[in-house]
N, C-alpha and C positions, 0 to 999 in steps of 0.2 A: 370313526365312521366317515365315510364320501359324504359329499353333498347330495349326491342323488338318495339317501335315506331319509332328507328332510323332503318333503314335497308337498307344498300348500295343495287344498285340491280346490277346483274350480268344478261347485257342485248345480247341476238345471235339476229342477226339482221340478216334477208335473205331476198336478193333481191329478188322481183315477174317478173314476167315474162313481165306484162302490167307496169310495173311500173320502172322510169327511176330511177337510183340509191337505196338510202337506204331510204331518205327523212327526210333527216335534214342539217342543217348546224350550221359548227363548228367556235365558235364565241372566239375572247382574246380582252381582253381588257388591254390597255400600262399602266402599273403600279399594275395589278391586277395579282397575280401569277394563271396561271393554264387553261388550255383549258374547255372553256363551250360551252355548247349545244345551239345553239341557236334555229332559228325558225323551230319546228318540222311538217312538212308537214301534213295535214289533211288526214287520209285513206292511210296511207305512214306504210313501214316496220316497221321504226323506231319509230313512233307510236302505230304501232300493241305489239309492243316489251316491252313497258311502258317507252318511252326513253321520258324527258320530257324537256321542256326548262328554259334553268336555269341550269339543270344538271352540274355540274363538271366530268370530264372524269378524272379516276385513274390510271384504267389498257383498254389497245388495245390488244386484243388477248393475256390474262396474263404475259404484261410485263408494269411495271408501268409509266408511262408516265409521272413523275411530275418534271422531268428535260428536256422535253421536249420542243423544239419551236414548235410552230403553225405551222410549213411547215412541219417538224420534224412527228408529229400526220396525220395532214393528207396525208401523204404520207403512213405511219403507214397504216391508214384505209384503203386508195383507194389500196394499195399491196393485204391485205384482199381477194381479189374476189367477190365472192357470199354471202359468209356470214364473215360476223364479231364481236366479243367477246368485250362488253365494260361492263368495272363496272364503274357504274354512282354511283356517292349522290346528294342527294337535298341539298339544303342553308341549311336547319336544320340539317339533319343528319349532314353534312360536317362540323358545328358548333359544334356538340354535341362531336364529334370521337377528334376533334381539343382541345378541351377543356377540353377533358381525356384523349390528348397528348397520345391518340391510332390513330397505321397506320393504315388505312385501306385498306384492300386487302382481295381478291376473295377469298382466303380459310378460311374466317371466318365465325364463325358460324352460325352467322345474317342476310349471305348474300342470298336475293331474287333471285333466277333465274328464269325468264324469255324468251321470244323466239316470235321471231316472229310468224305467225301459217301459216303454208305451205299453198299452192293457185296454183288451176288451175294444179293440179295430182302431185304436188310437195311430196316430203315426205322429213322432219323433220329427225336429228341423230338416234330418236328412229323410226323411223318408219310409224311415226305416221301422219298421212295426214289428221286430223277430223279438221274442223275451231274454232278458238277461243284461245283465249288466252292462255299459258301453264304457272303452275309455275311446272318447274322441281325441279324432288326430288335430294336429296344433294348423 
């Protein structure tokens, strides 16, 4: 496989109006390094965002988080507000970066940006209030 099949995403989560929180939960596990994503809410932010379960979290609002405890992160997020900045990878990507003992982080070249898509007369950084999915340009 290319390197373009790995691709960390760089996921803006916005809360909806109808919808309580972000709609996911943040999962560790005792002996496993690193905060994962766990069960992602069906028609939830964080789903609209492409946030998936399984995900490993890098960076909380571009600061890297892999010295962080579990209480440590979510507090991280829940400060957040309204919207919040996560760069996720997948079990594969997370293997692939690992085993070319590359860090991964948001200003790389690779990375997907993604967004929740505004709801109910919201508007998006850009402006932008249309439904559906966004990949933002770099």
């Amino acid at each position: 496989m290319g390197d373009d099949n790995f691709a960390p995403r760089l996921c803006t989560i916005r809360k909806w109006p109808d919808f309580a929180g972000y709609g996911f939960n943040l999962h560790a596990e005792r002996g496993r390094a690193g905060q994962y994503i766990g069960k992602v809410d069906d028609d939830s932010p964080a789903q609209a965002a492409g946030m998936k379960e399984g995900d490993r979290i890098v960076e909380v609002n571009g600061t890297n988080i892999g010295n962080e405890n579990h209480s440590q992160v979510v507090t991280r997020i829940k400060s957040a507000g309204e919207t919040v900045t996560m760069l996720l990878v997948d079990a594969e990507t997370d293997r692939y970066f690992k085993e070319k003992k590359t860090v991964v982080s948001s200003d790389m070249p690779e990375v997907v940006r993604l967004e929740t898509p505004p709801r109910d007369g919201q508007e998006n950084e850009r402006g932008n209030n249309k439904q559906g999915l966004k990949h933002l340009p770099l």
